[in-house]
C-alpha beads as a LAMMPS data file, in Angstrom:
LAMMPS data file: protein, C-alpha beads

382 atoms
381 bonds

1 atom types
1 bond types

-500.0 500.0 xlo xhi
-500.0 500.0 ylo yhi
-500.0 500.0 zlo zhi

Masses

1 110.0

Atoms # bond

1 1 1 17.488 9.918 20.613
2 1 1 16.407 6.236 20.849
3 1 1 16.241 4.901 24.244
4 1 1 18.221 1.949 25.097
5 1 1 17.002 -1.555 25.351
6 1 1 18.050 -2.672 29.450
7 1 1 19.385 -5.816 29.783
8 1 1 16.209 -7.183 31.851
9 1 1 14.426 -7.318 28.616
10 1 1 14.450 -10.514 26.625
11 1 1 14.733 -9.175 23.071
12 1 1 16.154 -11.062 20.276
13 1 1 19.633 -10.610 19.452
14 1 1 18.875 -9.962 15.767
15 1 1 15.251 -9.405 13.711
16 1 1 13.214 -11.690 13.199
17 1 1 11.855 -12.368 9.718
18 1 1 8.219 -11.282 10.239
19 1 1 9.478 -8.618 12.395
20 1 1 8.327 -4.755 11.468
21 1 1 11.666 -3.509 10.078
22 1 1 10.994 0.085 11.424
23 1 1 9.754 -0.999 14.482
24 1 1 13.356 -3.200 15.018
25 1 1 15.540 0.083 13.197
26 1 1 13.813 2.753 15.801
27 1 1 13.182 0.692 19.008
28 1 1 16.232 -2.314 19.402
29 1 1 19.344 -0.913 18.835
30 1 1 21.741 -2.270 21.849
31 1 1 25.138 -1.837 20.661
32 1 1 25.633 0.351 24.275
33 1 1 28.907 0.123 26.247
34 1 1 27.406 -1.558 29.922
35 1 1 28.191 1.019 32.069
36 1 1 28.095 4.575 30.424
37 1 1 25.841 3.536 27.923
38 1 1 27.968 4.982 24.823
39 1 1 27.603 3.584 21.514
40 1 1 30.199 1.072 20.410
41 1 1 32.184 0.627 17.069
42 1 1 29.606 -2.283 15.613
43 1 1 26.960 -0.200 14.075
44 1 1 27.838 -1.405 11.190
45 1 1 27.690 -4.994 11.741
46 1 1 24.397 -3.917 13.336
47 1 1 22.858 -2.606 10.509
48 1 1 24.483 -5.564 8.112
49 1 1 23.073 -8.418 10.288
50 1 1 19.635 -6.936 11.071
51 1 1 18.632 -5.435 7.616
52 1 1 20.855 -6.332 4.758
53 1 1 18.085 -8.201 3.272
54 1 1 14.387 -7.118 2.262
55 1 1 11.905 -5.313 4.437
56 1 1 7.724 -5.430 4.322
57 1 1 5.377 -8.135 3.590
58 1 1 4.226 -8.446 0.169
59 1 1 0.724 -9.311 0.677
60 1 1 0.256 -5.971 3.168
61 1 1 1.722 -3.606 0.882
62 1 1 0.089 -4.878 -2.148
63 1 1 -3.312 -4.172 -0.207
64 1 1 -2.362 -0.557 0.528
65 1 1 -1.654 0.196 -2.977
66 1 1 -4.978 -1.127 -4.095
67 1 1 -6.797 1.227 -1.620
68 1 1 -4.821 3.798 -2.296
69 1 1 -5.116 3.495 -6.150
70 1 1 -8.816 3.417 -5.076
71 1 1 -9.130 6.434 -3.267
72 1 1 -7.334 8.250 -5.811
73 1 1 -9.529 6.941 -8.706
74 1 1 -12.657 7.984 -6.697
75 1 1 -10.737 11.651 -6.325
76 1 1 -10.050 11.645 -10.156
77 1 1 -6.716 11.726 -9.070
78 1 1 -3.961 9.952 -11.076
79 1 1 -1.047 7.587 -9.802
80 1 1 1.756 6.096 -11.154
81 1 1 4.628 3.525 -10.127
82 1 1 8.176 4.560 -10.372
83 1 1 11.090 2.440 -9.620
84 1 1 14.571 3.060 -8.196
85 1 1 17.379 3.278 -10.454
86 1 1 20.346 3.648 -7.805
87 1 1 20.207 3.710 -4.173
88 1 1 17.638 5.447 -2.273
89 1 1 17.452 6.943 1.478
90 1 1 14.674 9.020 3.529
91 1 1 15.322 10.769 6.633
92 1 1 19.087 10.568 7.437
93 1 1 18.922 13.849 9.755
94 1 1 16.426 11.943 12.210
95 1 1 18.154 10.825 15.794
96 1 1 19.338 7.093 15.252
97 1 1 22.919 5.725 17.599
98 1 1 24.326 4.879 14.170
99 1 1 24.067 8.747 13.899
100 1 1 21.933 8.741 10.424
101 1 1 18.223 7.713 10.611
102 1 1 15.509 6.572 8.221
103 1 1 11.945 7.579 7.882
104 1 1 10.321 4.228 8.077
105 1 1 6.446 3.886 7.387
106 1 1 4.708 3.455 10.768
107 1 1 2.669 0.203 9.782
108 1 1 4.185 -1.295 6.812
109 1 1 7.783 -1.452 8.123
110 1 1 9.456 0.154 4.915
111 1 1 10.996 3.259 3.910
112 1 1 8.875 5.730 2.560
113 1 1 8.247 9.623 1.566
114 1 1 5.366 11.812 3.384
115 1 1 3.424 13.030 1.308
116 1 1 4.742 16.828 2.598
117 1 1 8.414 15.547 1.052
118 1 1 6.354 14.856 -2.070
119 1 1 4.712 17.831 -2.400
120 1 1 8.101 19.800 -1.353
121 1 1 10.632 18.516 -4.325
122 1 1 7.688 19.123 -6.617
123 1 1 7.163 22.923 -4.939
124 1 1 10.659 23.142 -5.344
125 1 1 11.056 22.167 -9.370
126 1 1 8.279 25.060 -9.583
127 1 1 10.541 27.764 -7.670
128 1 1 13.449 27.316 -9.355
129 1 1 13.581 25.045 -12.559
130 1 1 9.874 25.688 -14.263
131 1 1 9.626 29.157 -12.962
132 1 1 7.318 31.471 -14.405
133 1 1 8.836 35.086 -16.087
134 1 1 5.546 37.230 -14.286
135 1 1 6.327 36.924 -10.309
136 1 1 2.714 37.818 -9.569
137 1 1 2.092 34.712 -11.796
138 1 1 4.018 32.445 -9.940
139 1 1 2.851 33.703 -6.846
140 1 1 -0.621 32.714 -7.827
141 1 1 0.741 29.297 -9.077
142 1 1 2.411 28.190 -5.911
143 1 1 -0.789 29.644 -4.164
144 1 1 -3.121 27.427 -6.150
145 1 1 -1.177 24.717 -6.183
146 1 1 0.157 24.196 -2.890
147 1 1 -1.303 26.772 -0.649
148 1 1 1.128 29.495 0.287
149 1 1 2.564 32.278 -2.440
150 1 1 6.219 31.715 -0.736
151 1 1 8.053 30.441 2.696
152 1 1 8.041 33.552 4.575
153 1 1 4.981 34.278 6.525
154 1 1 6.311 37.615 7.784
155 1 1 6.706 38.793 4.195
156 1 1 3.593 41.494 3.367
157 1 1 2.426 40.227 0.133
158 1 1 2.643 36.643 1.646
159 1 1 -0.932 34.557 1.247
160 1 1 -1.927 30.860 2.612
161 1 1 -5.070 29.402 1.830
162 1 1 -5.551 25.281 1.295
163 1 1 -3.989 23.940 -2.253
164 1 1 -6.016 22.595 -4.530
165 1 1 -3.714 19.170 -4.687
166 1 1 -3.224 16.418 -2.231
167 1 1 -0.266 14.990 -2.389
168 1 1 -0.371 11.313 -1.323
169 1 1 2.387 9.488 0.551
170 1 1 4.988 7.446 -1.667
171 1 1 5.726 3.637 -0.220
172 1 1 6.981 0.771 -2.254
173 1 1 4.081 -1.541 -3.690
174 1 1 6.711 -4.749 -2.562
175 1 1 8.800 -5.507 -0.401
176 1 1 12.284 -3.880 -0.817
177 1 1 15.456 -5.138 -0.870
178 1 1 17.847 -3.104 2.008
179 1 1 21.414 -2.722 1.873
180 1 1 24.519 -0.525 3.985
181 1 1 26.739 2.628 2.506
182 1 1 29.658 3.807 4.094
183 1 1 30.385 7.935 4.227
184 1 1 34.386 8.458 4.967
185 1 1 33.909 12.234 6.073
186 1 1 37.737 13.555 6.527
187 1 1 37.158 16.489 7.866
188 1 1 34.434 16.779 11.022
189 1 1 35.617 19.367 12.887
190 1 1 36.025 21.868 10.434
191 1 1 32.408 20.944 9.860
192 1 1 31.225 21.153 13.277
193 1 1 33.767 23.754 14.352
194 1 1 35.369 25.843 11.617
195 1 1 34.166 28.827 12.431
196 1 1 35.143 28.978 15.981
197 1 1 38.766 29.108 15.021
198 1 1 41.361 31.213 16.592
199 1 1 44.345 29.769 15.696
200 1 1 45.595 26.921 12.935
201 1 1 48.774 26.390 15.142
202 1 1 46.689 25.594 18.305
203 1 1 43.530 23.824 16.778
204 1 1 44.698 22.323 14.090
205 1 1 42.218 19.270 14.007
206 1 1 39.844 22.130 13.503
207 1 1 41.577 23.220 10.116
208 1 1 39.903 21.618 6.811
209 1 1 43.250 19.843 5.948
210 1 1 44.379 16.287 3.865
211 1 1 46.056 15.085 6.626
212 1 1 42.738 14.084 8.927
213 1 1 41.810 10.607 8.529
214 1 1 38.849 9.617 7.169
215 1 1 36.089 8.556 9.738
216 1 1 33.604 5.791 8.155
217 1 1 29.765 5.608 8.880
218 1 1 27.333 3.706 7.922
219 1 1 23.911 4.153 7.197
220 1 1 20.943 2.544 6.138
221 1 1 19.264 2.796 2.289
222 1 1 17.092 1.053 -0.038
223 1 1 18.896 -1.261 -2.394
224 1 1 16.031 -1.522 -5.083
225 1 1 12.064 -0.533 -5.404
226 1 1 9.222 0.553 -7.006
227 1 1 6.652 3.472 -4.989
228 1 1 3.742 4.374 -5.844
229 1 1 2.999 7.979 -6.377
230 1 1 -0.561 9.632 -6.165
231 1 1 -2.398 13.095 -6.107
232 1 1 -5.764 13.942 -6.954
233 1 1 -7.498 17.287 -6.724
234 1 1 -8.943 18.415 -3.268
235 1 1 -12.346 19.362 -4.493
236 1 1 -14.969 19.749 -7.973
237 1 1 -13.533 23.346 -8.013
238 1 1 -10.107 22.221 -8.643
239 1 1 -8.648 23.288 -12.305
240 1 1 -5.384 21.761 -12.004
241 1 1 -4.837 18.832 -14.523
242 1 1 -3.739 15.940 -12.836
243 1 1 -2.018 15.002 -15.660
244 1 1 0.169 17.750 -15.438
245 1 1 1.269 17.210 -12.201
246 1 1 2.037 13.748 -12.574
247 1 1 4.381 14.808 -15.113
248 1 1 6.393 17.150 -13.196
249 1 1 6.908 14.872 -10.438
250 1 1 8.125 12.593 -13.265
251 1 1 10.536 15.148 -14.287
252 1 1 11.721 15.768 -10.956
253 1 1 11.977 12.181 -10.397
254 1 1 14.123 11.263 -13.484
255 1 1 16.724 14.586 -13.116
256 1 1 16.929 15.481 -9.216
257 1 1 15.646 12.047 -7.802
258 1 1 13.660 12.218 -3.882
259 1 1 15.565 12.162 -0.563
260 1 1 18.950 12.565 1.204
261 1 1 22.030 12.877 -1.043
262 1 1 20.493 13.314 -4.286
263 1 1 23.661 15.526 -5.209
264 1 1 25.876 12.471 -5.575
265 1 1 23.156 9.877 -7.299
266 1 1 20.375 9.041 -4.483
267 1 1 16.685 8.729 -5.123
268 1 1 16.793 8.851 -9.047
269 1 1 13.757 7.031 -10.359
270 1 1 11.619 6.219 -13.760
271 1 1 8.261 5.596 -14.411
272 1 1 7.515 1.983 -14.200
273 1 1 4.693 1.509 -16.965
274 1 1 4.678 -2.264 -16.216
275 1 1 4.167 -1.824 -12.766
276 1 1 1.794 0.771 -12.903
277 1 1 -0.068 -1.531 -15.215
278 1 1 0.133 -4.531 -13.061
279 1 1 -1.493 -2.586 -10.193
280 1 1 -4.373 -1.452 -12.201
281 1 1 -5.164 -4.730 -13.445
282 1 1 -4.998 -6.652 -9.567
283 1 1 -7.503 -3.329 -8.865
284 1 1 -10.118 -4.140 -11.702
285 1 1 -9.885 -7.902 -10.638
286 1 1 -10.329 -7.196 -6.774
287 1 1 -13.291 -4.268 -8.228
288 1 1 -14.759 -7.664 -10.221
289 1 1 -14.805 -9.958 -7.180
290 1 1 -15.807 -7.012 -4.814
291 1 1 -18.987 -6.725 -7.045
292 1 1 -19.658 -10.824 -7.753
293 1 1 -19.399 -11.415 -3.808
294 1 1 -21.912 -8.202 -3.278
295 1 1 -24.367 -9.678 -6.339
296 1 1 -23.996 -13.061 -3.962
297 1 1 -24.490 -11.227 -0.779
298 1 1 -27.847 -9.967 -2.664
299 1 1 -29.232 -13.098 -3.373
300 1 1 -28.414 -15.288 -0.569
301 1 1 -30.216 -12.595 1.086
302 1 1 -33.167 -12.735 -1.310
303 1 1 -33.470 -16.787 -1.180
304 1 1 -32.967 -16.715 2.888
305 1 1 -36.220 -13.690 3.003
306 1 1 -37.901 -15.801 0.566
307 1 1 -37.633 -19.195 2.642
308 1 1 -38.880 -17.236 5.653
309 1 1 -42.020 -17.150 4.200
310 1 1 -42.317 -20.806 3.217
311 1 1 -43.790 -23.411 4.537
312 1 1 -41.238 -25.918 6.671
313 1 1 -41.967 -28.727 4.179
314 1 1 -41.669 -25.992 1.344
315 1 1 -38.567 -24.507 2.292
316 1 1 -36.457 -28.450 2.957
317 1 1 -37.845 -28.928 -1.011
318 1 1 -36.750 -25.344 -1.667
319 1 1 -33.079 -26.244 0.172
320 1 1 -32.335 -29.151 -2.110
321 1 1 -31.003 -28.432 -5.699
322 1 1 -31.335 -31.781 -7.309
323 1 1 -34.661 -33.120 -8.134
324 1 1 -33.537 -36.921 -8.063
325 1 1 -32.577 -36.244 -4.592
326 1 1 -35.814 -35.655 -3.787
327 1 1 -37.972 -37.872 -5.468
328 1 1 -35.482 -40.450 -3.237
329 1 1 -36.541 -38.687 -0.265
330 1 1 -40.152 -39.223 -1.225
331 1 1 -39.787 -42.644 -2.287
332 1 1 -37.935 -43.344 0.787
333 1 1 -41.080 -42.710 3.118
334 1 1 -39.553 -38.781 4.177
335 1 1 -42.849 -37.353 4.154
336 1 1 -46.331 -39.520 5.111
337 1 1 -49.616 -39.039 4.708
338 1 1 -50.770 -35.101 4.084
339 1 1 -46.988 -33.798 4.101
340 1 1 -45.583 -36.452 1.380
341 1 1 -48.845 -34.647 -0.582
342 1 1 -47.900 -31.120 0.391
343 1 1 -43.917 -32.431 -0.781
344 1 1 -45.547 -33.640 -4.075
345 1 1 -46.907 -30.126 -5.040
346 1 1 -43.743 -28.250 -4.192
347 1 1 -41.293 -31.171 -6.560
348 1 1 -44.122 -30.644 -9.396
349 1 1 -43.637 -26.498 -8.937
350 1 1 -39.643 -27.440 -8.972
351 1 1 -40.092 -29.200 -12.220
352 1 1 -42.225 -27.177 -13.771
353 1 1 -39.807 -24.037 -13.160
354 1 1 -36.849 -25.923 -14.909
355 1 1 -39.152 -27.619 -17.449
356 1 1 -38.687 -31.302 -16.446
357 1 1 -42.256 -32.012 -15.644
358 1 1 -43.629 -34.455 -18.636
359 1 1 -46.939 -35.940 -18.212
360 1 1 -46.517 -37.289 -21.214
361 1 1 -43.692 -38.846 -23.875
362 1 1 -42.982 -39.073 -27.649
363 1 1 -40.520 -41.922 -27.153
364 1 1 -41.154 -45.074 -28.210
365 1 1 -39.313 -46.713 -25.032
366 1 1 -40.847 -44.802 -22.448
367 1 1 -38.975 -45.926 -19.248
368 1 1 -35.878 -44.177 -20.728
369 1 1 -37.355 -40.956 -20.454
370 1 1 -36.179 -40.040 -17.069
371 1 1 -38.186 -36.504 -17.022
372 1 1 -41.159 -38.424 -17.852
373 1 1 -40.796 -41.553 -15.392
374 1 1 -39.916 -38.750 -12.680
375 1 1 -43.171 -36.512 -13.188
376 1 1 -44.736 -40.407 -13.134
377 1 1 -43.020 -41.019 -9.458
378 1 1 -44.333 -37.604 -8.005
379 1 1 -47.926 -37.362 -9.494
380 1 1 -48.434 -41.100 -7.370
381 1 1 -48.340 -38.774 -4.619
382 1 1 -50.745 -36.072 -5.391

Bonds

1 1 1 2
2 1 2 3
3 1 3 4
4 1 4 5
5 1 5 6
6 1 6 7
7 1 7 8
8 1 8 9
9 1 9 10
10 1 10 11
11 1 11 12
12 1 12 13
13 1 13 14
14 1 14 15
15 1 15 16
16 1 16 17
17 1 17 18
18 1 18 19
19 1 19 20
20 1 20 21
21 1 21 22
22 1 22 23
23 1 23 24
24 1 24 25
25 1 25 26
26 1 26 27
27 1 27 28
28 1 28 29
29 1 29 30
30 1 30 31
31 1 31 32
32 1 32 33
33 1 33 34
34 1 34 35
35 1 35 36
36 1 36 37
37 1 37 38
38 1 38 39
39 1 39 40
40 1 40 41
41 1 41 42
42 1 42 43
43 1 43 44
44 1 44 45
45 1 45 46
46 1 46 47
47 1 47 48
48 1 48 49
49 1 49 50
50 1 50 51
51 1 51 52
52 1 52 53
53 1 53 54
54 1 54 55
55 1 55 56
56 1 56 57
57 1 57 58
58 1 58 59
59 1 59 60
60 1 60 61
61 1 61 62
62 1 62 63
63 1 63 64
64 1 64 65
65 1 65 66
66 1 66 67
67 1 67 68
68 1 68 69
69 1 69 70
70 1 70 71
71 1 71 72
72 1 72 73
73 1 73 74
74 1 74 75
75 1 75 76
76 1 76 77
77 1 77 78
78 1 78 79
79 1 79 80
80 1 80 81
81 1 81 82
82 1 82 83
83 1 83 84
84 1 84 85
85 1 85 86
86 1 86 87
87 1 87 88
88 1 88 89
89 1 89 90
90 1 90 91
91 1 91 92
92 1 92 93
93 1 93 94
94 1 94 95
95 1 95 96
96 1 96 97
97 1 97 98
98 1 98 99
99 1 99 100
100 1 100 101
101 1 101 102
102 1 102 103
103 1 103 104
104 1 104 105
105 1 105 106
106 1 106 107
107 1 107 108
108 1 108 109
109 1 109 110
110 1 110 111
111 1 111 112
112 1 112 113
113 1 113 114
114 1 114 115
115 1 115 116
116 1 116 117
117 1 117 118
118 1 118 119
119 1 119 120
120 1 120 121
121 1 121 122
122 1 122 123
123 1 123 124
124 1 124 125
125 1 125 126
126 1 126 127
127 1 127 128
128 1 128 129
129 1 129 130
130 1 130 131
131 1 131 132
132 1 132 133
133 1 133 134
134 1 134 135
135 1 135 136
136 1 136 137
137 1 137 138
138 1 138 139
139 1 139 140
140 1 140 141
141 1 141 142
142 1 142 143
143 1 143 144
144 1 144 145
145 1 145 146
146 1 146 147
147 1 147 148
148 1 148 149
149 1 149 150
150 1 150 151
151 1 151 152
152 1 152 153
153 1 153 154
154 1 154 155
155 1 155 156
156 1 156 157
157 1 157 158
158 1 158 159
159 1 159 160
160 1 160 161
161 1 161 162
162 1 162 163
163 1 163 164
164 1 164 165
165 1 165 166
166 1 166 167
167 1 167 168
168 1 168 169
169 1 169 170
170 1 170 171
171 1 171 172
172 1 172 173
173 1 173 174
174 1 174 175
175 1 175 176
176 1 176 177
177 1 177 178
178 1 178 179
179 1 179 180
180 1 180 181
181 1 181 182
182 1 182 183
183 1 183 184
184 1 184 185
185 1 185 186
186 1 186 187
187 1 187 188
188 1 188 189
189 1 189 190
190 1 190 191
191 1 191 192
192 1 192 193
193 1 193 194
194 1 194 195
195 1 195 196
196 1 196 197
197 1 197 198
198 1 198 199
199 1 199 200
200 1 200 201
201 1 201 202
202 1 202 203
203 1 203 204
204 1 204 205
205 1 205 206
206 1 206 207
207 1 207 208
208 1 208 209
209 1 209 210
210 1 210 211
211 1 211 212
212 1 212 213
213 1 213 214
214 1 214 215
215 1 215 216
216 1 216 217
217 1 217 218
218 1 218 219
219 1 219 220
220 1 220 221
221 1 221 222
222 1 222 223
223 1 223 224
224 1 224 225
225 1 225 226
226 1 226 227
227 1 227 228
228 1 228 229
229 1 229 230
230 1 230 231
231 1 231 232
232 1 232 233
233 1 233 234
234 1 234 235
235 1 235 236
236 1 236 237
237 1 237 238
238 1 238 239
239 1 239 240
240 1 240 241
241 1 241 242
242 1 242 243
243 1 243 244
244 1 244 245
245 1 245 246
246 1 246 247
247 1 247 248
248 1 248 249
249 1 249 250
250 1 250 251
251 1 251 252
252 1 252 253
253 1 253 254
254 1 254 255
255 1 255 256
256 1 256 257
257 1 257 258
258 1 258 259
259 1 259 260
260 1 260 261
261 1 261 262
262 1 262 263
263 1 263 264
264 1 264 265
265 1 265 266
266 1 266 267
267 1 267 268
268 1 268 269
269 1 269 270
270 1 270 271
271 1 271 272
272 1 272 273
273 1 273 274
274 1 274 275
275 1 275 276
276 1 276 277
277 1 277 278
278 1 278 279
279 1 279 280
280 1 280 281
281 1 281 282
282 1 282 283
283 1 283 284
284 1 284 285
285 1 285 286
286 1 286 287
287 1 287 288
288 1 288 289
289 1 289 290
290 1 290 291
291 1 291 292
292 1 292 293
293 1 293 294
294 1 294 295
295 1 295 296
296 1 296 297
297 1 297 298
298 1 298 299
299 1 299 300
300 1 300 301
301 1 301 302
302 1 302 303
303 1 303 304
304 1 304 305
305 1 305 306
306 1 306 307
307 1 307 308
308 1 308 309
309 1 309 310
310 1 310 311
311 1 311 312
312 1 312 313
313 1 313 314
314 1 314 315
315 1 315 316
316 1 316 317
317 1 317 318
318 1 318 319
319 1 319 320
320 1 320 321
321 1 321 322
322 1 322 323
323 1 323 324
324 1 324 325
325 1 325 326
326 1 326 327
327 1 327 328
328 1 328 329
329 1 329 330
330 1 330 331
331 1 331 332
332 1 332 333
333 1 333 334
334 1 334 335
335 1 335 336
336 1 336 337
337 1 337 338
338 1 338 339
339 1 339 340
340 1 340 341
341 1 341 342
342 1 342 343
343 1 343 344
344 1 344 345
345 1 345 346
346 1 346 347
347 1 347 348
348 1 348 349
349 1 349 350
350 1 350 351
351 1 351 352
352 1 352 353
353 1 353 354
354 1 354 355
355 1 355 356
356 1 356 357
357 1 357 358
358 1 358 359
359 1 359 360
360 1 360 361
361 1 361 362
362 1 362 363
363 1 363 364
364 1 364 365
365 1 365 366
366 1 366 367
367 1 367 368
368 1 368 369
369 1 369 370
370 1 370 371
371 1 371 372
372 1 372 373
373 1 373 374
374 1 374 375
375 1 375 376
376 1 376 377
377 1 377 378
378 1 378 379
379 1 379 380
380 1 380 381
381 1 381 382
């Protein structure tokens, strides 16, 4: 269970916008009674004032999804986008006060699936919906696939070895928007307690029964979003097509959905080829300046070895790009005597790399021939 905020802390009495949402959900609850530190009735309002709007920064999670998309590309791995097409909640049987908890990503303050929950619905599409007719087959399938022929290690024929898949954790690739659901459970006890029953007449709160009221609480889910999904193969060796894989998860996406309370609705998603798209082409375009800033990186490095080796009046020639600039300089007395000379040679050798160094002209009005009345200007000095 979460451990109480005291009331010697200073702690905001509600999130703050840049706050981690996961961070506020797991470690400021303090809705506690003063003295016996119970839980009171406003969970709700809790949850409503503190999350019923969208959770994780844009810029971070966009980041993550490019590294991740990158990791998986260098696996020869596949991944795909897929957005939410109802609500969508993770981890409601971890210890919260409001009594139903959320798996929140550590660092990115959002709702998310491990990469184990990924790997589990698809395991679990395998067992029962795409199962194949020969067990020893299947047992070899599951083995391959995700390391272990069944659930049971006490079983005899039961083998483990490493799968030949890595399944990738899920997060959303923007921020998502949050929102609270209400479950009216009537009957608790029967739940908690039915089959310690020794007598209707005596117990009969314990009896499953229309006439217990309805007890509402609230938990946290995720309004809207679009995760990323990825898995590559673990090694060269790997036979498994990618492709394939993605597929079923696709399948198990669009029919069972990923989650709590996919029975009634929760977690259904479909492949977001827009998305998926998007992401790919922000990739490529951070790939294209990755690779200009390196080519830049080269040659600043090239030009700074280069100057190392020059002269001092070589390399101040060498450092400015435009050639009027320094025929000024010379004009303007920069250099004297045996350096304006040596600054001379190195403006001619600038010149003569760009092709602006004309002795002589073909027009008929000289003096308009700036190239020419240039290369006139330097050779004085020479």
């Amino acid at each position: 269970m979460t451990l109480p905020i005291y009331h010697i802390e200073n702690a905001p009495a509600k999130r703050p916008q840049l706050c981690n949402a996961g961070l506020w959900f797991e470690r400021f609850f303090d809705q506690y009674d003063n003295r016996e530190w119970k839980v009171r009735d406003e969970k709700t309002d809790w949850l409503k004032n503190n999350f019923n709007r969208s959770s994780g920064d844009n810029d971070q999670l966009e980041a993550h999804a490019l590294n991740q998309l990158a990791l998986a590309k260098n696996l020869r791995g596949r991944t795909q986008v897929f957005a939410t097409q109802w609500h969508f909640v993770t981890g409601m049987g971890n210890p919260h006060p409001v009594e139903n908890g959320l798996s929140w990503h550590p660092t990115l303050g959002v709702p998310y699936l491990t990469g184990a929950t990924v790997k589990g619905i698809i395991r679990n599409w395998l067992e029962i919906w795409d199962k194949e007719d020969d067990d020893n087959v299947q047992k070899q399938k599951l083995l391959k696939w995700f390391g272990s022929t069944g659930k049971d290690p006490s079983k005899k024929d039961y083998e483990a070895l490493t799968g030949e898949v890595i399944f990738f954790d899920a997060f959303p690739v923007e921020a998502v928007t949050m929102n609270v659901d209400i479950m009216t459970p009537h009957m608790g006890k029967w739940y908690e307690k039915g089959g310690d029953i020794k007598s209707c007449q005596t117990e009969p709160e314990k009896v499953p029964a229309d006439w217990h009221d309805p007890t509402p609480i609230p938990f946290l889910v995720v309004k809207e979003a679009r995760f990323l999904f990825s898995v590559a193969p673990r090694n060269k060796r790997c036979t498994i097509a990618m492709d394939k894989v993605m597929e079923i998860l696709g399948d198990v996406l669009s029919y069972m959905g990923a989650g709590s309370k996919t029975a009634v609705g929760y977690g259904v998603m479909e492949e977001d080829t827009h998305a998926s798209s998007q992401l790919k082409r922000y990739q490529e375009e951070r790939l294209e300046q990755e690779r200009l800033a390196k080519e830049q990186a080269k040659k600043a490095k090239a030009l700074e070895e280069k100057r190392a080796t020059m002269s001092p009046i070589q390399r101040e020639v060498d450092e400015v790009e435009a050639i009027f600039e320094l025929i000024n300089m010379l004009e303007a007395g920069h250099w004297e005597g045996d350096d304006a000379q040596q600054a001379a040679g190195f403006i001619k050798s600038k010149m003569q790399q760009d092709n602006s160094w004309n002795e002589t002209t073909a027009k008929k009005k000289p003096e308009k021939d700036k190239p020419h009345q240039r290369t006139l200007t330097v050779m004085k000095y020479l």
